[in-house]
N, C-alpha and C positions, 0 to 999 in steps of 0.2 A: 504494500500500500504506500501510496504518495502524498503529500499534501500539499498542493499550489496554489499559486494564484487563478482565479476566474479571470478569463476575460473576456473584449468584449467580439473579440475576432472567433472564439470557442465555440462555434454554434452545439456544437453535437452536444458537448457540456452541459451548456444554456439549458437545454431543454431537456434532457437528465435533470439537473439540479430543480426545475420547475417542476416536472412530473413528483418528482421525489417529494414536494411542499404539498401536490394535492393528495400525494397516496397516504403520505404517514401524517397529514393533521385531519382528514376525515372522520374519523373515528369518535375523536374526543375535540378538538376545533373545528366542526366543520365549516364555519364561517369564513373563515382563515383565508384560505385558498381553496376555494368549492370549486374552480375547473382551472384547467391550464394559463387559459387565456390572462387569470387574475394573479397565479403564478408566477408565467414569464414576464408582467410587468415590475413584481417583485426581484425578480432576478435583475432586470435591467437595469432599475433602481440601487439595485446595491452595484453595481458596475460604474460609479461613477467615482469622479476621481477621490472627494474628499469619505471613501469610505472604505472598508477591510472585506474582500469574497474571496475565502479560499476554499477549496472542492479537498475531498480524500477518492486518490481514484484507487480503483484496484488493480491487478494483475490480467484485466481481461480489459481494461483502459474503459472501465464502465464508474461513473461517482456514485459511491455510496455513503456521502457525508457530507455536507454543506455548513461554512459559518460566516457570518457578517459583522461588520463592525461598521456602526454608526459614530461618528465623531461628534461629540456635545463639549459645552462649557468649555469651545475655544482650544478643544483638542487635550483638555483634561482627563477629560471621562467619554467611554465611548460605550454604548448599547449594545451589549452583545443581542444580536437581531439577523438572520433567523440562524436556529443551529437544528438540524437534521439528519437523523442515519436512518439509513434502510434496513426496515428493522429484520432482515433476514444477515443482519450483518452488528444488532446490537450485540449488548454486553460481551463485546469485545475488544472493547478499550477505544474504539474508533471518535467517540463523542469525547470521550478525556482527551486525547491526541490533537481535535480540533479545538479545543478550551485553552489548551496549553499554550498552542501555536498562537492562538490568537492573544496571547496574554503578551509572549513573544513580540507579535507585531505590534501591539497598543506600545509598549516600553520602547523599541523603534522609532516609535512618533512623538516616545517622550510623552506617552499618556501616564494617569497614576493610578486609573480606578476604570473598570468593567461592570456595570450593571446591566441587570435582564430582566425582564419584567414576565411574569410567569400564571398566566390568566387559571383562574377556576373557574371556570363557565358549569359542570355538571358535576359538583358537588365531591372532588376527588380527596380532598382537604377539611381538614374540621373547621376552615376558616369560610365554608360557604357555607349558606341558607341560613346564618344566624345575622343578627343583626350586631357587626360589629363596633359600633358607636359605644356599645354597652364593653368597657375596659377593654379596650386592643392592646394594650400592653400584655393582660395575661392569657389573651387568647393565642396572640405569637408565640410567645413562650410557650404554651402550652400545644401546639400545633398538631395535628395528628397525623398519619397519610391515609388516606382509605382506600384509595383505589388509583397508586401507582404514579401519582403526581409529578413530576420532574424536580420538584423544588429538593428533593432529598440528593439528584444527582448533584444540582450545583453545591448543597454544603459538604457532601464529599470532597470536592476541590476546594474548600477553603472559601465561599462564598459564606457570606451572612444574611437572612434577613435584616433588612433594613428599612422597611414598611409593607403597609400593604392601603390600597385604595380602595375600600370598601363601592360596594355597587358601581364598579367598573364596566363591567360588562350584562348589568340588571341587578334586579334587587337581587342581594344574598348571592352575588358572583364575582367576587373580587379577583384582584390583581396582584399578585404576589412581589415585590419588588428585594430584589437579592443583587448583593453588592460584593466587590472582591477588591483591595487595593493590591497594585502588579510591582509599586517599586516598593523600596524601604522607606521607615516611617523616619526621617533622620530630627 
């Protein structure tokens, strides 16, 4: 396995990494990217200059892994946005591999911090269907998984929560907001 840069001459890539955003967020985002078309504008979009697209291809030159880096706060902090593997190709390190790299390239650009914002649209987390106004302090803390959430992948690598935005996405469907600092705290 490889991990490069996207670009924008890549066609065959292009539409791999698109397809990849409609098959594996169906399921549990299906808003997300519902067909190609909503896809490949997301791909093109991350193809610009001020932003991080690198693909993990495999051994048969097919992507099975996509990450983006959005640039904020004057190239402080950048959005990790979107990250994907094919999930006949998960838990096997390929999503750590593109988290890594891209922590890699944010310190590159002289970034200091990667956040990602991590939606619960259908209740995968103890932090949906309640009303979180009522103490969000202990409800963070207190966090559950119930049904295989991502938020657990990123505090593996050293990510924190560091808010969450209640009725993000509807009542009792928040937003998970998880942060990681990439240089030393000097």
């Amino acid at each position: 396995m490889e991990i490069k840069d996207l670009k924008v001459t890549d066609q065959k890539y292009i539409l791999q990494a698109a397809q990849l955003l409609v098959d594996c967020f169906k399921e549990n985002w299906p808003d997300a990217w519902p067909n190609l078309e909503s896809a490949l504008k997301e791909v093109q979009e991350c193809l610009s200059d001020d932003r991080i697209c690198r693909i993990a291809v495999d051994e048969q030159d097919h992507v099975i892994g996509w990450i983006g880096g959005i640039s904020q706060y004057k190239g402080n902090v950048w959005e990790l946005h979107p990250l994907v593997v094919e999930p006949n190709h998960r838990n096997r390190g390929i999503g750590t591999m593109l988290v890594k790299d891209l922590e890699a390239q944010v310190r590159m650009r002289k970034g200091i911090t990667i956040y990602v914002g991590s939606d619960d649209e259908n209740g995968m987390t103890s932090l949906a269907g309640v009303d979180l106004y009522d103490n969000l302090p202990e409800r963070i803390r207190n966090i559950k998984n119930l049904k295989g959430h991502p938020y657990e992948f990123y505090l593996k690598l050293g990510f924190k929560i560091v808010g969450v935005l209640p009725d993000a996405n509807g009542v009792g469907k928040p937003d998970i907001f998880l942060a990681k600092r990439v240089v030393s705290y000097d």
